[in-house]
N, C-alpha and C positions, 0 to 999 in steps of 0.2 A: 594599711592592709597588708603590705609584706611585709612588715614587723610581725604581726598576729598573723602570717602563712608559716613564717620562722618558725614562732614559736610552736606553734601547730604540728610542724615536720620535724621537730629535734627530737621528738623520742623514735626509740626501734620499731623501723617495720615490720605488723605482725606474720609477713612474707619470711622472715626470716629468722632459721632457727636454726640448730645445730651444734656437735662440741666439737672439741677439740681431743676427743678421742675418737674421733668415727662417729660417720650415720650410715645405718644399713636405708640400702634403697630395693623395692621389692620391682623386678624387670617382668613382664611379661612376654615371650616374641611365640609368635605364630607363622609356623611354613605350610602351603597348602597349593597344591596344582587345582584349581578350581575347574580344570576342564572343562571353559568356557559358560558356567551355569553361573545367573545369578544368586545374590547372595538369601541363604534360607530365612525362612519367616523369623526365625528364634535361633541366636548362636549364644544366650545365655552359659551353657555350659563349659561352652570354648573360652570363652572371655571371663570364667568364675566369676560372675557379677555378684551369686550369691555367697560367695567366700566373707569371714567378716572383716579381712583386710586384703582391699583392694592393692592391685599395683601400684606405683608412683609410674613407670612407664608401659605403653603398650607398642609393641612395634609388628608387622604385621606383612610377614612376606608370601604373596602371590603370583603364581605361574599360569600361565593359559585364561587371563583374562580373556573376554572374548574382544574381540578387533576386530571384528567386519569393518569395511571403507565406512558404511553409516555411521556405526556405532560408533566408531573409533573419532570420527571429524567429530559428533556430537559430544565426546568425554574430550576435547580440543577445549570447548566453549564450558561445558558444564561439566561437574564432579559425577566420576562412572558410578555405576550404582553401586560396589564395595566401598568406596572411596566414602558416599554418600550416607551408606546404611553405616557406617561406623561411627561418622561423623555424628549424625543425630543421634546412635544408641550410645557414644559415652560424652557427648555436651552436655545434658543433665546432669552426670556424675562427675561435672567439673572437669573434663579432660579436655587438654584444646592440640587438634592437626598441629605439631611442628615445622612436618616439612614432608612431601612424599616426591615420587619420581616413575615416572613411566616407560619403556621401554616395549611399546605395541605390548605383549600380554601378561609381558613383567609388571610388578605392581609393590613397589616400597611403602610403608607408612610410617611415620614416627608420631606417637602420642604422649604427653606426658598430662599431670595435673597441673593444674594453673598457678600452682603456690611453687614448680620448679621454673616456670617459663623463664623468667629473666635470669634464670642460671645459667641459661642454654646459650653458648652463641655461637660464631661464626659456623654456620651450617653450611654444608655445601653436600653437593648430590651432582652422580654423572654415572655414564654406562658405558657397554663394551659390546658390542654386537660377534658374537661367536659364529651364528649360523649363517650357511653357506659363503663358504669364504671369509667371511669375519662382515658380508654386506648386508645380510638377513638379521632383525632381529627377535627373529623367534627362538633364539638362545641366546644365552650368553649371562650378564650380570650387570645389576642398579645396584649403587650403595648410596647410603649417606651417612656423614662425619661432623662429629661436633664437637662441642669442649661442654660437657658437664659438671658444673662447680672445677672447674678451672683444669678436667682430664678426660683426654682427648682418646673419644670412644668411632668407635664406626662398626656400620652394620651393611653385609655383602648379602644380596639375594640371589643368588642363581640359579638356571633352568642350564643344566649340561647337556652332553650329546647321550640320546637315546642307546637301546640296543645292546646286547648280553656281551657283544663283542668290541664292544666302546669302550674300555674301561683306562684304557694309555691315552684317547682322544681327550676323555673328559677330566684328567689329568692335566694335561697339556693345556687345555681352555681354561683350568682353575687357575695356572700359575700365568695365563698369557691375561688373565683380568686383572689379578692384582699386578702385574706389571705396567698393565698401561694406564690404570686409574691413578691421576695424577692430581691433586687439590693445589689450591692456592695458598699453601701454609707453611713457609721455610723448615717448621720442624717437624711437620707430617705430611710430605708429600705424597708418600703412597699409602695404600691401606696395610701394613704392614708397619709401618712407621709409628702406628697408634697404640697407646698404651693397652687399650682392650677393641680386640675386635671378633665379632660374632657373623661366623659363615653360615651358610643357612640356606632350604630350596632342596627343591626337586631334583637332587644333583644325579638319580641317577644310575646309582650303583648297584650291582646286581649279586645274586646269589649263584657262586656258581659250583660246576660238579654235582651236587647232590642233584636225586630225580625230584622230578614231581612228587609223588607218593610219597618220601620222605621228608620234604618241607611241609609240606601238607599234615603231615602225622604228626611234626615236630609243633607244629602252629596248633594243631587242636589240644594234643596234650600239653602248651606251654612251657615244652622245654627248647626255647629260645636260642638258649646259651650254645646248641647243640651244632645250631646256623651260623655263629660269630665265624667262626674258623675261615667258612667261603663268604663269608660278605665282603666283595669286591674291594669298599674302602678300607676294610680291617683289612685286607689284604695291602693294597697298596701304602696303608700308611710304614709298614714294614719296612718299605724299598724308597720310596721319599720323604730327602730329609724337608721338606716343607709343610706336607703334612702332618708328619711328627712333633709340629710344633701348634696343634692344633687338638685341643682334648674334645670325648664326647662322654655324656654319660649311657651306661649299660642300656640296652636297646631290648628292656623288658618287658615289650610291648609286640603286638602283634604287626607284622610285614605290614603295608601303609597301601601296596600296589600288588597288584592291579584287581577290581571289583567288577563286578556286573553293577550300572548304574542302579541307584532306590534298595540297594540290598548290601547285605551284610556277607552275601557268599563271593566265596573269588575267582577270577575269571571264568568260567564257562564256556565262552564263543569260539569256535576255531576259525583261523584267517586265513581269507583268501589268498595265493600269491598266482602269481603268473601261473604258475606251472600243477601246485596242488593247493587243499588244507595244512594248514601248518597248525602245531599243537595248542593249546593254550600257553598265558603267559605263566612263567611262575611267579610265587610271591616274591616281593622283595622290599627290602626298606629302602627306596630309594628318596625318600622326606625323610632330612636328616637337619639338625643341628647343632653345631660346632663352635668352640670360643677358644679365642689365644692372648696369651696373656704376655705382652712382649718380654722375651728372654731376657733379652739384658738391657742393663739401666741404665739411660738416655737422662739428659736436663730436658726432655720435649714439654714435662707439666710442671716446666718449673718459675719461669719467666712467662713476659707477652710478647706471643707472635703469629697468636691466632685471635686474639680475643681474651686470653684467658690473662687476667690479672691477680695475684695471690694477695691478699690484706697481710698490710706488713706485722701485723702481729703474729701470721704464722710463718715468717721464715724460718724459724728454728724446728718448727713443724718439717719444712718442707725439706728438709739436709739432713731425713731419716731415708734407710733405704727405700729405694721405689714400693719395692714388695709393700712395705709396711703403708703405701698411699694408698692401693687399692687392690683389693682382695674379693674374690668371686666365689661363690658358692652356687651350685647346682640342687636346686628343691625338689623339682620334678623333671620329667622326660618322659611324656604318655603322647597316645593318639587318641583320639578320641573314633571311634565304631558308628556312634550312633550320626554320622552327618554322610546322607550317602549320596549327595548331589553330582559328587566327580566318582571314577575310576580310582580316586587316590582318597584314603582320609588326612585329616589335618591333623598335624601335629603341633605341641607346646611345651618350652622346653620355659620353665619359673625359674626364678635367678635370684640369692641377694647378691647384692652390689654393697660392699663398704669400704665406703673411702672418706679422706680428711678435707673436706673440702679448702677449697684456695683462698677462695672470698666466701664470704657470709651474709653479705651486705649487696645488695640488687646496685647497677652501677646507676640510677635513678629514684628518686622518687617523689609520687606524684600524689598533688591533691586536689578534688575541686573545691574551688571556692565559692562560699555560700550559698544559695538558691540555686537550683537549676530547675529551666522551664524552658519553652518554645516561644514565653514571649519577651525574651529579655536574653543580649549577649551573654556568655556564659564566662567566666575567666578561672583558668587552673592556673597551677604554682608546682614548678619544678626544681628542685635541688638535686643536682650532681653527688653522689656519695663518690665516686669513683673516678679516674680520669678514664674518659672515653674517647673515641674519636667523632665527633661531631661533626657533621658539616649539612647544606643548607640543603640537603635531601632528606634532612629526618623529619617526621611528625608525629604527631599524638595523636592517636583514635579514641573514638568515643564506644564503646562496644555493650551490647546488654550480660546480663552475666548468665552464664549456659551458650557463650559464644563457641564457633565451632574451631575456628584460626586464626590467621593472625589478617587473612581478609576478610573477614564478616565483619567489620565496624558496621557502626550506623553513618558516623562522619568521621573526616580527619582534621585537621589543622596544621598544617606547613611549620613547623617548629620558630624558625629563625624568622620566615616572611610577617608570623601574627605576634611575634614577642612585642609587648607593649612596656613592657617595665623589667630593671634588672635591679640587683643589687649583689656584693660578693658572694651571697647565700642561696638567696633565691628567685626565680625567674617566673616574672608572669606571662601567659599568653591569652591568647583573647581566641574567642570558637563565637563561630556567629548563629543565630538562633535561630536561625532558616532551615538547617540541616536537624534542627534536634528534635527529636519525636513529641510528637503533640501528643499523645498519650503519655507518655512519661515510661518510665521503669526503673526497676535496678541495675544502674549500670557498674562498667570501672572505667578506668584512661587507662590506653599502653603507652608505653615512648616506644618509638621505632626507630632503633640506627642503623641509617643507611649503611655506611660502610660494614657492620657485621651481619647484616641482613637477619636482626630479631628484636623482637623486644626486650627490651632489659630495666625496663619497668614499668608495675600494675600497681595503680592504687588501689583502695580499700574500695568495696561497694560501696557506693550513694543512691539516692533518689534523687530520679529526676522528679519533677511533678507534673502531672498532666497540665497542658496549654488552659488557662482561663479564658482568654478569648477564643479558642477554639472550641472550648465545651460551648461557649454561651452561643456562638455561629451554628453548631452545630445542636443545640438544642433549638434554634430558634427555626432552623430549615426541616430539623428532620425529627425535633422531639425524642431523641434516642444520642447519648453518646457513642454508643457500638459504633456509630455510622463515621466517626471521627478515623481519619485517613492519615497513615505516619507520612 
């Protein structure tokens, strides 16, 4: 039988495709202060579902989740309801959670399609608490970093310090996040270290000098451009060189902040303070995003030291200049009007991405072998395409397909503890038939390695087949297969 798994796995997996002159990849990232509201019935629009070519990635940064003590210990245990409603609206369309990070009302997400997953690896995710004294984290910044087809990308969400007179504070908090966010990866320790990284959030920045009446006039007749001069970050990027190194595209879209909630007009209420009313807010694009492309050229994507290993057929590839490895294009940069749940609209900034990938080839791959059912052990067959780092904490999940993560298996199996058989090629394991759904389905296998904390390979859909002695039990008690319990 591992002779006929061999041969079975010697051709190209059809996970894997690409040239040697570039693949564009199409990003989609989404920044939105949600002002504590859950997520609307229908965000079709936001997420162009109906475009006819979808994203390869979706990434998705939130400000002011809601974190009451309740709510907050309950999305501890269980997936918050953005988290949740994202989850279910692109499982269907093949997208599976990467990896997300919380910070009380911060909210990171990274999505990709399932045909990139095992390109993805060493992921890593961590935060920076900005407010009150650096111990609150009602501001501040979550990112997370990875190596995509073997170049090492990272995404910053941040909610900066409030207020028209903020603008050196919320400065100071950009450059004091990326200073202290530090990864476990010799050649990208910091978020600045990565070959492409995308800033992004509610950062903040205001419009200043001009009156009310003149934003206002300039916003209804759509002469935008008129505002660029006092927008706080257009201003700032001027005087710091760190921002400088950080591009956006033209902000020809309507101010983002601040609305009267369920409507499309802006601000209206006047605020109480101590003493009087204070005026309204004015607008401002303070939902912004940003990308940098590092300056200068690092070997960071060129070796392994994260995870990322290059197939020796493209070294000669890879001793062209950096530039030429990966290149960024900006498609769009709108808000979307019609979502009026917060104070703030969402913005979405479409990206292609092209770059020469490192490897081409998933560093596993996996097959089941013959039959599967609930009434009989199950046995897969793995071959190594790559050298990986292995060790006796990886496993193989069993998963249905329209999975949401990389924990929604049905079951797993211990890699090393259930190996029953090896030989130089190929490895068998053994999955027991207790855990596997009596109904059956279309499933895949992932391999999980521990040490880069992902999958790094999916096999091909299979059938399972529903349990025959569970139909027969179950038609004999209840006359109805429905009544059959995974």
């Amino acid at each position: 039988m591992i002779i006929s798994g061999t041969e079975r796995m010697a051709g190209n997996d059809d996970l894997n495709s690409g040239d040697s002159e570039g693949d564009n990849f199409r990003l989609h990232l989404v920044t939105w202060n949600v002002a504590t509201a859950d997520p609307p019935a229908d965000m079709s629009s936001l997420l162009h579902l109906e475009s006819p070519k979808l994203p390869d990635i979706y990434v998705f940064g939130l400000q002011e989740v809601y974190s009451g003590p309740v709510r907050f210990l309950s999305d501890v245990v269980f997936d918050d309801p953005w988290s949740h409603f994202l989850m279910t609206t692109l499982a269907p369309l093949n997208y599976v959670k990467v990896s997300s990070i919380r910070m009380q009302g911060l909210l990171l997400l990274f999505f990709t399609k399932l045909e990139h997953l095992p390109f993805i690896r060493d992921i890593q995710s961590t935060y920076t608490r900005t407010g009150v004294f650096g111990y609150w984290g009602n501001k501040g910044g979550v990112s997370i970093r990875l190596s995509f087809y073997g170049h090492m990308l990272c995404f910053l969400n941040c909610h900066l310090a409030a207020h028209m007179n903020n603008v050196t504070e919320r400065v100071v908090e950009f450059e004091s996040i990326t200073a202290q966010q530090i990864f476990n990866c010799d050649k990208a320790q910091t978020i600045l270290d990565h070959r492409l990284v995308f800033w992004f959030g509610d950062l903040n920045f205001r419009i200043e000098d001009h009156g009310m009446h003149f934003v206002r006039t300039c916003i209804n007749n759509k002469n935008y451009s008129l505002l660029w001069s006092k927008d706080q970050l257009i201003m700032m990027k001027k005087k710091e060189k760190l921002l400088q190194e950080f591009e956006e595209g033209p902000l020809d879209f309507q101010p983002t902040y601040k609305f009267d909630l369920n409507t499309d007009t802006y601000d209206s209420r006047l605020y109480r303070t101590w003493f009087a009313f204070t005026k309204k807010r004015k607008p401002a694009w303070t939902d912004r995003i940003l990308w940098r492309l590092r300056p200068k050229a690092l070997p960071s994507d060129k070796q392994d030291e994260c995870g990322d290993i290059p197939d020796t057929d493209h070294v000669k590839e890879l001793e062209e200049p950096e530039e030429k490895l990966l290149e960024l294009d900006q498609d769009l940069y709108t808000s979307h009007m019609e979502y009026s749940i917060s104070d703030h609209k969402p913005v979405t900034g479409i990206f292609t991405l092209k770059l020469k990938k490192m490897y081409t080839t998933p560093a596993v791959h996996l097959l089941a072998e013959g039959e599967w059912s609930a009434d009989i052990d199950a046995m897969l067959l793995y071959r190594p395409l790559q050298p990986f780092p292995s060790s006796s904490w990886d496993w193989i999940g069993l998963y249905k397909v329209g999975f949401t993560g990389v924990s929604d298996y049905i079951t797993y199996t211990w890699v090393k503890d259930d190996e029953v058989a090896i030989d130089e090629e190929v490895i068998k394991v053994y999955m027991s038939k207790e855990e596997i759904p009596v109904r059956g389905g279309e499933c895949v296998l992932g391999y999980y390695c521990n040490t880069w904390q992902c999958i790094i390979g999916i096999s091909q859909p299979f059938k399972v087949h529903a349990s025959k002695v569970a139909i027969e039990e179950g038609l004999h008690q209840t006359g109805a297969t429905d009544k059959i319990q995974d």
